[in-house]
N, C-alpha and C positions, 0 to 999 in steps of 0.2 A: 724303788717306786716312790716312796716318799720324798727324796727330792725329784722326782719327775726326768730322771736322770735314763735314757733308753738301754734295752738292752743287747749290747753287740759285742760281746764276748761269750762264746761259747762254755759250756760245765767242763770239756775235755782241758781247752786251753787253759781257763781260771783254775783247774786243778794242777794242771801242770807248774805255773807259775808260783801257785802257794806253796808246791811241794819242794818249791828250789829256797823259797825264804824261811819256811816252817816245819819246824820238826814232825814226820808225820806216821803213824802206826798203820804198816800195809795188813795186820792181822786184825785189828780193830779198826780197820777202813777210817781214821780219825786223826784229827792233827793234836797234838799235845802242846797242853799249854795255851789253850785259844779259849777264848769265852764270848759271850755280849751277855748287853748289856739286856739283851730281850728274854733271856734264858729263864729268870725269876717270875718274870710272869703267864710264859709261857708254860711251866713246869706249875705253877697256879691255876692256869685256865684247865689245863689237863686234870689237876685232883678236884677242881668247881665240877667240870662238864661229865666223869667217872662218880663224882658223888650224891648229883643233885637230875642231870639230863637221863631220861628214859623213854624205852623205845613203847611207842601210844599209839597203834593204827588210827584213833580215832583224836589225835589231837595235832596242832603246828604251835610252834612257836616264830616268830618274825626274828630276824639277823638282830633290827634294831633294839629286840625285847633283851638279848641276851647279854652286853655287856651292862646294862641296869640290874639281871638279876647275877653277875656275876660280881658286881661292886655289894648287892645285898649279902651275898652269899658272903664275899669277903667280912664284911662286918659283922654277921652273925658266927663264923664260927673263926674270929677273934685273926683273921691273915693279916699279916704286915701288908698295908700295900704295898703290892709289888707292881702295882702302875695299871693307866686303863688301858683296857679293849676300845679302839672304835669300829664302827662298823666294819672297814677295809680287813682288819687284821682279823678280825672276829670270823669274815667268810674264809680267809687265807686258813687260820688255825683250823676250821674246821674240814677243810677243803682236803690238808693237807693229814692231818689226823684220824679223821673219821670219813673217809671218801667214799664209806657206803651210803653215810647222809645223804637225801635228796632236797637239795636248796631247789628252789622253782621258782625262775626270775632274780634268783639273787637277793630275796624278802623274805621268803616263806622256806622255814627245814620245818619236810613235811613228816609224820609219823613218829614226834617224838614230844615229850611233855617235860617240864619241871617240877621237883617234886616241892619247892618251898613258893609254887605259882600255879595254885590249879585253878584255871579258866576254864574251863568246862565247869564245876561248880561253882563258879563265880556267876558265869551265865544263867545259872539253874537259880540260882536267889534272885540276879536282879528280876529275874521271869515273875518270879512269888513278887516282890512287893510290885513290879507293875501292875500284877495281877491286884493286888491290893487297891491300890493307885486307880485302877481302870473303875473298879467295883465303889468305891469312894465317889468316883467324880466320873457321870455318863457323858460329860462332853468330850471327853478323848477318845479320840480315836484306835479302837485296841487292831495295831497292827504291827507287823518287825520293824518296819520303821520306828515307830512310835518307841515302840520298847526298846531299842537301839538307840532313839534320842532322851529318853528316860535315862538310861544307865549313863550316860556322858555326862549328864548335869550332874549326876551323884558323885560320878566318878574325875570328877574337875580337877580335887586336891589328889589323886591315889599318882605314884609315880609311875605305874604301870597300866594305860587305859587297853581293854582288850578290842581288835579289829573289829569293824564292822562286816568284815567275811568270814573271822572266826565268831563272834555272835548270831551270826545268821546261820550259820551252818547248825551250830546245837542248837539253838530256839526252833529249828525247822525240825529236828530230830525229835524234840521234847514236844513239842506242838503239831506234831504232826495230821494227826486226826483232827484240830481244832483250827486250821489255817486253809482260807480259799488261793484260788491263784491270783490274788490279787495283794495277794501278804496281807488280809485281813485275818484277826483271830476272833473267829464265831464265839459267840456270847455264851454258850454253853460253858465253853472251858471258865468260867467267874462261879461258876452255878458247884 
């Protein structure tokens, strides 16, 4: 795929062919003596995604969030780099590893959170100082909007900014009682 190279050889035939050039173990279904060079990172994303990724009925993470916190993860608990994730291989690894995930659209793996990235209380503070913000200063307009465009400016330098469909979704959950259909937040919730 990365070289954009199509594909027209069948898993039967490419088996066949490797099994005349390479040593191959029909009890361990494996060739001997073969490696790549993707092995090391792959065998890394798998101990990141088993140590840090959990299943969250009520939380998503984005494909594009995940090799950012996979490169954190590397550096906090000290892994050689063993190379990046980008988006493409990011869906592949987990397509291919975890195929009970549900990706939607190819953006969103739905039902599951990071444990060294919790947006959901990240949402819940920026909520507090907007509220703050709003109660400070009556010409803003206290709505999801508003507080969605709040949290961006705060959030300009953070390497990890959270979606405007994942912010909205918990702001509507926290807010629920104090939000019209107009995504205004009634002035009661300052009080």
């Amino acid at each position: 795929r990365k070289e954009d190279i199509p594909n027209i050889i069948f898993h039967g035939s490419l088996h066949a062919t490797f099994q005349k050039q390479l040593e191959y173990n029909k009890e361990k279904e494996s060739y001997m003596g073969v490696t790549s060079v993707y092995l090391p990172t792959m065998a890394t994303f798998l101990n990141f995604w088993n140590d840090v990724i959990k299943e969250d009925d009520d939380s998503e993470i984005e494909v594009e969030e995940v090799p950012i916190l996979f490169q954190k993860w590397e550096k906090e608990n000290k892994q050689k780099n063993s190379g990046s994730i980008d988006y493409d291989i990011c869906i592949d690894l987990i397509k291919h590893f975890y195929s009970d995930i549900t990706i939607e659209d190819d953006k969103y793996i739905l039902n599951i959170s990071c444990s060294i990235w919790n947006k959901r209380e990240e949402v819940i503070l920026e909520l507090e100082k907007f509220k703050q913000i709003c109660a400070a200063n009556n010409e803003i307009e206290p709505s999801l909007n508003g507080a969605y465009q709040s949290y961006t400016i705060t959030a300009i330098d953070k390497e990890l900014i959270i979606s405007k469909r994942f912010f909205e979704k918990v702001a509507l959950e926290v807010l629920e009682q104090y939000i019209d259909d107009d995504g205004l937040i009634e002035e009661k919730w300052f009080s």
